[in-house]
BAMAR-135907 format. One record per residue (C-alpha): chain; residue in three letters; x, y, z; residue number from 1. Coordinates in steps of 0.2 Angstrom, whole numbers, plus 5000, padded with zeros to 4 digits. Example, Ala and Ser with C-alpha at 12.3 -4.5 7.8 and 13.67 -1.06 7.14 Angstrom:
+-------+------+------+------+------+------+
! chain ! resn !    u !    v !    w ! resi !
+-------+------+------+------+------+------+
!     A !  ala ! 5062 ! 4978 ! 5039 !    1 !
!     A !  ser ! 5068 ! 4995 ! 5036 !    2 !
+-------+------+------+------+------+------+
% end
This chain:
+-------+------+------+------+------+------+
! chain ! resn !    u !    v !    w ! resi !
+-------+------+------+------+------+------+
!     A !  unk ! 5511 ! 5847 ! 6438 !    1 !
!     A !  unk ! 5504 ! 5862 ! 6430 !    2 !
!     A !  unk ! 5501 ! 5863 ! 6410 !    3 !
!     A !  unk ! 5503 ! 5875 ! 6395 !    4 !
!     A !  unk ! 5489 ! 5876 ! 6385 !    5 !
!     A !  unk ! 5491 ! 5884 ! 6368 !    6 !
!     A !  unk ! 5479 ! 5888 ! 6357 !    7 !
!     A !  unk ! 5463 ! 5879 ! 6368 !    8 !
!     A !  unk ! 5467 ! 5860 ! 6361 !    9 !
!     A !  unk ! 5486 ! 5858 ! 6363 !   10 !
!     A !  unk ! 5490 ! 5854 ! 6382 !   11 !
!     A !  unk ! 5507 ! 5850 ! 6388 !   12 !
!     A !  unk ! 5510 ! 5846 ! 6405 !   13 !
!     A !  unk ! 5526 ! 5856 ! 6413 !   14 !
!     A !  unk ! 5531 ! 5855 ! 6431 !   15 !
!     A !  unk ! 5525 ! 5873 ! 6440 !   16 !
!     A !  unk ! 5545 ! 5880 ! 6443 !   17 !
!     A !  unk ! 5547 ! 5878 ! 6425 !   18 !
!     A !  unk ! 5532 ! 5885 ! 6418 !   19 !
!     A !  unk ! 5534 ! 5900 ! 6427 !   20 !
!     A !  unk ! 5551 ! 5902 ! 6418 !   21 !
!     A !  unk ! 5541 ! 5898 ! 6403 !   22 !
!     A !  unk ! 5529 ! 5909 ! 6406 !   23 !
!     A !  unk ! 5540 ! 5924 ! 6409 !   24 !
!     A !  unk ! 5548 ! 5920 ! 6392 !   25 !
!     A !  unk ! 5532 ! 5915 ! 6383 !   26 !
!     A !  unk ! 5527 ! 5933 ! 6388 !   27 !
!     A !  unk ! 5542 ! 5943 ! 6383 !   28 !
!     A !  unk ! 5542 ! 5937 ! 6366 !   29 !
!     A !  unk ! 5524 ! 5942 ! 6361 !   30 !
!     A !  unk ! 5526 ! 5957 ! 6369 !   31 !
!     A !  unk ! 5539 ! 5962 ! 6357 !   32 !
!     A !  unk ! 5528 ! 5955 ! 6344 !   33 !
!     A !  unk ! 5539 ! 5939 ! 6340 !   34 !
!     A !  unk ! 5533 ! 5922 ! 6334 !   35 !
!     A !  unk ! 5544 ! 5908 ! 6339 !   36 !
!     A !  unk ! 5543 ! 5889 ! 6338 !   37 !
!     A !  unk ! 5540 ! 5879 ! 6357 !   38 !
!     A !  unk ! 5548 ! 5861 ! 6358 !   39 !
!     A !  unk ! 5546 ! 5848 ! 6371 !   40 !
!     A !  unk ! 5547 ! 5832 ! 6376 !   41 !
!     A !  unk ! 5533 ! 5820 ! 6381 !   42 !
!     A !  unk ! 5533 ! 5815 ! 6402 !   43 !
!     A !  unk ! 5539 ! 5797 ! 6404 !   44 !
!     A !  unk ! 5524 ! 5790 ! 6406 !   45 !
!     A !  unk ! 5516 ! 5797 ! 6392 !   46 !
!     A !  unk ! 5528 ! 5789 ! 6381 !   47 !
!     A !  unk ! 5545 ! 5793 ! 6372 !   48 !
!     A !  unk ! 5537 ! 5808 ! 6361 !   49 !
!     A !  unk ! 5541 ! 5826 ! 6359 !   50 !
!     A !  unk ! 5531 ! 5840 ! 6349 !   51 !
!     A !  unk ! 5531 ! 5856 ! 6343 !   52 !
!     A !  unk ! 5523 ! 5872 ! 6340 !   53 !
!     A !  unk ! 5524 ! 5887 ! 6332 !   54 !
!     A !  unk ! 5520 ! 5902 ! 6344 !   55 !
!     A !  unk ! 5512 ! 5919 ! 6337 !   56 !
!     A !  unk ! 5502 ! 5933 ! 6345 !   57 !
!     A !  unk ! 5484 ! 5932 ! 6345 !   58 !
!     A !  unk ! 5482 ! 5913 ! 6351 !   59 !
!     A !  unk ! 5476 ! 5908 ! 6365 !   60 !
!     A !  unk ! 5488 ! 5904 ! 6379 !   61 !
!     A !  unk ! 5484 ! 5896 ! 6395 !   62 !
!     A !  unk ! 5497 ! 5892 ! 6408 !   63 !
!     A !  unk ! 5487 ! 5882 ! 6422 !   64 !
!     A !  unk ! 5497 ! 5880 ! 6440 !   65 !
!     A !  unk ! 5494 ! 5865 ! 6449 !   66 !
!     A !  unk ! 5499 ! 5872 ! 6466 !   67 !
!     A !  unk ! 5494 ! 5891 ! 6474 !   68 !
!     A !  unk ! 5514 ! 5895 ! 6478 !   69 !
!     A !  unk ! 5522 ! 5906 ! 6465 !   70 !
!     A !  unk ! 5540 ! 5901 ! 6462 !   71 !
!     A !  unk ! 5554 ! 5913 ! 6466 !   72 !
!     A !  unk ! 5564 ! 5918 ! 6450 !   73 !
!     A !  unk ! 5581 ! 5909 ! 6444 !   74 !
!     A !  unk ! 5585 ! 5922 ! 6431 !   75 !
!     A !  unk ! 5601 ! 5911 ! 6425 !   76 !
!     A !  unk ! 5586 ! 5900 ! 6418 !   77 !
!     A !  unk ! 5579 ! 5914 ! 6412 !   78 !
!     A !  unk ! 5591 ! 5920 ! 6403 !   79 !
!     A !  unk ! 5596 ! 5902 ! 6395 !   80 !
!     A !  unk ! 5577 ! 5900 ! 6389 !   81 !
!     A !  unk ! 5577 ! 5919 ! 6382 !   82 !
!     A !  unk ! 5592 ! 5914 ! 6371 !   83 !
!     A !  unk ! 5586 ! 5899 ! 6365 !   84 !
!     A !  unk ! 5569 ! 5906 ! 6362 !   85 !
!     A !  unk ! 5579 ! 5914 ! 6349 !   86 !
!     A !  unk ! 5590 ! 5901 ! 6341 !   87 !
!     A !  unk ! 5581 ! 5892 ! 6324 !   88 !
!     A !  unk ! 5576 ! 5876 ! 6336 !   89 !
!     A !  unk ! 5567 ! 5888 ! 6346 !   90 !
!     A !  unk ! 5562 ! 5889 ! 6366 !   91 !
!     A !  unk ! 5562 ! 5872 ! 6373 !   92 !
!     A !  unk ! 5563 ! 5868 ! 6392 !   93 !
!     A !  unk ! 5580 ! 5864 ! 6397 !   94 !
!     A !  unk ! 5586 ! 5859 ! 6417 !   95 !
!     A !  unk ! 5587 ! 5874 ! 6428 !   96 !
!     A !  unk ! 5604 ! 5880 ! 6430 !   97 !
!     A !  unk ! 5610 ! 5886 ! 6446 !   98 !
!     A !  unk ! 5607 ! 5904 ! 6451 !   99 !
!     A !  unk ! 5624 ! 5914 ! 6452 !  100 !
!     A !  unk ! 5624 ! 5927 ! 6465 !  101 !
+-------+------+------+------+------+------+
% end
């Protein structure tokens, strides 16, 4: 279980496959210069909770693996998390989707 940490004091943990998807996505949008809000939801055993951000450039980001293997690419996900990223709710982590051909 690797974690995104926004901003040096928010930690969220994320499983690695899906915060490399985050990351891609995370990285797209302030490259283009675009805030956008991050939802979650808390792990079981944390509790019931969820959260949310508000992501703009020029905060800290840290995306922290907790294994060395980088995950190959599932750019269905992608693309799923890339439109959400730009619906008013914003991004949040949804399943991963299988990956068409």
């Amino acid at each position: 279980m690797g974690s995104f940490i926004y901003g040096g004091m928010t930690t969220i943990p994320v499983e690695d496959r899906a915060l490399a998807h985050l990351q891609l996505v995370v990285y797209a949008k302030l490259r283009a210069h675009e805030a956008f809000a991050f939802t979650w939801r808390d792990e079981p055993g944390v509790g019931d909770g969820h959260g949310s951000l508000w992501i703009s450039p020029g905060v800290p980001i840290q995306f922290k693996y907790a294994g060395s293997r980088e995950p190959a690419v599932n750019r269905e996900w992608l693309r799923v998390l890339k439109e959400l990223s730009n619906q008013p709710t914003g991004l949040r982590l949804v399943p991963e989707p299988d990956a068409k051909g």
